[in-house]
C-alpha positions in Angstrom: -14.1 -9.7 -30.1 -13.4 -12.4 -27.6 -14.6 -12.2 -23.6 -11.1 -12.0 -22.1 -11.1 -9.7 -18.7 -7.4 -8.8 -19.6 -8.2 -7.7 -22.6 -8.7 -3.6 -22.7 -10.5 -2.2 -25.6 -10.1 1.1 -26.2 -13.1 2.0 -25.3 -13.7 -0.1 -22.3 -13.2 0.7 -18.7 -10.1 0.2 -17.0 -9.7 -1.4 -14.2 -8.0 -0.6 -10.7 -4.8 -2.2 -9.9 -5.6 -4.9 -7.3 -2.7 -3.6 -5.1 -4.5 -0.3 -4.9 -1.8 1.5 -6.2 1.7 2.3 -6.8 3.8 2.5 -4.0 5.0 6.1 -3.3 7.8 7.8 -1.9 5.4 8.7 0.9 5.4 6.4 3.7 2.2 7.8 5.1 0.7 7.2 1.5 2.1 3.3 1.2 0.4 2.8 4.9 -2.7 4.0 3.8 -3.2 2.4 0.8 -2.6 -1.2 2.7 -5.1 0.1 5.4 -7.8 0.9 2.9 -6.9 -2.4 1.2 -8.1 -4.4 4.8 -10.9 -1.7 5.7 -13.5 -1.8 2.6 -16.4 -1.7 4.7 -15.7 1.6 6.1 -16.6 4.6 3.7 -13.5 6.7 2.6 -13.4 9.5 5.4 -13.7 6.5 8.0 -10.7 5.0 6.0 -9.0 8.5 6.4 -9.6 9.4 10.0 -8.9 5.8 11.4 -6.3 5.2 9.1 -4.2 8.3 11.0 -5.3 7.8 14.1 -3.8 4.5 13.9 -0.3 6.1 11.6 -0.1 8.6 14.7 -0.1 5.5 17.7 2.2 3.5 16.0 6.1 3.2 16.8 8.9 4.2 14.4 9.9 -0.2 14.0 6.0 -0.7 13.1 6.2 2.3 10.4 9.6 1.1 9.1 8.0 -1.5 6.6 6.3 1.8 5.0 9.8 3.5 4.9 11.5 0.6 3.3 8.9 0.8 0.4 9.3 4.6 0.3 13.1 4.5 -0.1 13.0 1.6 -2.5 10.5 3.8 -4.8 13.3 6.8 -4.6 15.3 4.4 -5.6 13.8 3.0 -8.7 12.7 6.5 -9.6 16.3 7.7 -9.1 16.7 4.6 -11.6 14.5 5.9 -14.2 12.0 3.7 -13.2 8.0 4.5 -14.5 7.1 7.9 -13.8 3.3 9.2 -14.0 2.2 10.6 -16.8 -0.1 14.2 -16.3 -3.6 13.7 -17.1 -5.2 16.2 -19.7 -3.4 17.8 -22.2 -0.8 20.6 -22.7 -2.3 23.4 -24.9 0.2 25.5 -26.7 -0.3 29.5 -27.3 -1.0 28.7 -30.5 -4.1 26.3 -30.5 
């Protein structure tokens, strides 16, 4: 088995996606993701309450980057682009 970091066994951990995620339809969500991105040393409700504190001050042309990424995700999904998968398992009646 060789030491590569890309290289997922099965039973290995996965790692997060250095972006911190997929980009939403959600502006808010895209915003937030950047913000926590920049803001590591604050512990996640920090992250939260600054991070829309800040979404609430800013001006419609500063959130319009976050709208652009939220319309080009409709887009792609519209597209047939990746959709999420549902975690856990779908029992039937009969199991």
């Amino acid at each position: 088995m060789s030491n590569d970091s890309n290289n997922q066994g099965e039973s290995g951990p996965q790692k997060r996606r250095p972006s911190g995620g997929a980009t939403t339809r959600n502006p808010y969500l895209n915003f937030m993701r950047e913000f926590r991105l920049k803001n590591k040393n604050l512990n996640v409700v920090e992250q939260v309450v600054k991070g829309a504190e800040m979404w609430r001050k800013m001006s419609e042309s500063q959130k319009a980057p976050y709208v652009e990424l939220a319309r080009q995700a409709r887009r792609r999904r519209k597209k047939g682009g990746r959709r999420r998968r549902r975690r856990g398992r779908r029992h039937s009646m009969d199991d």
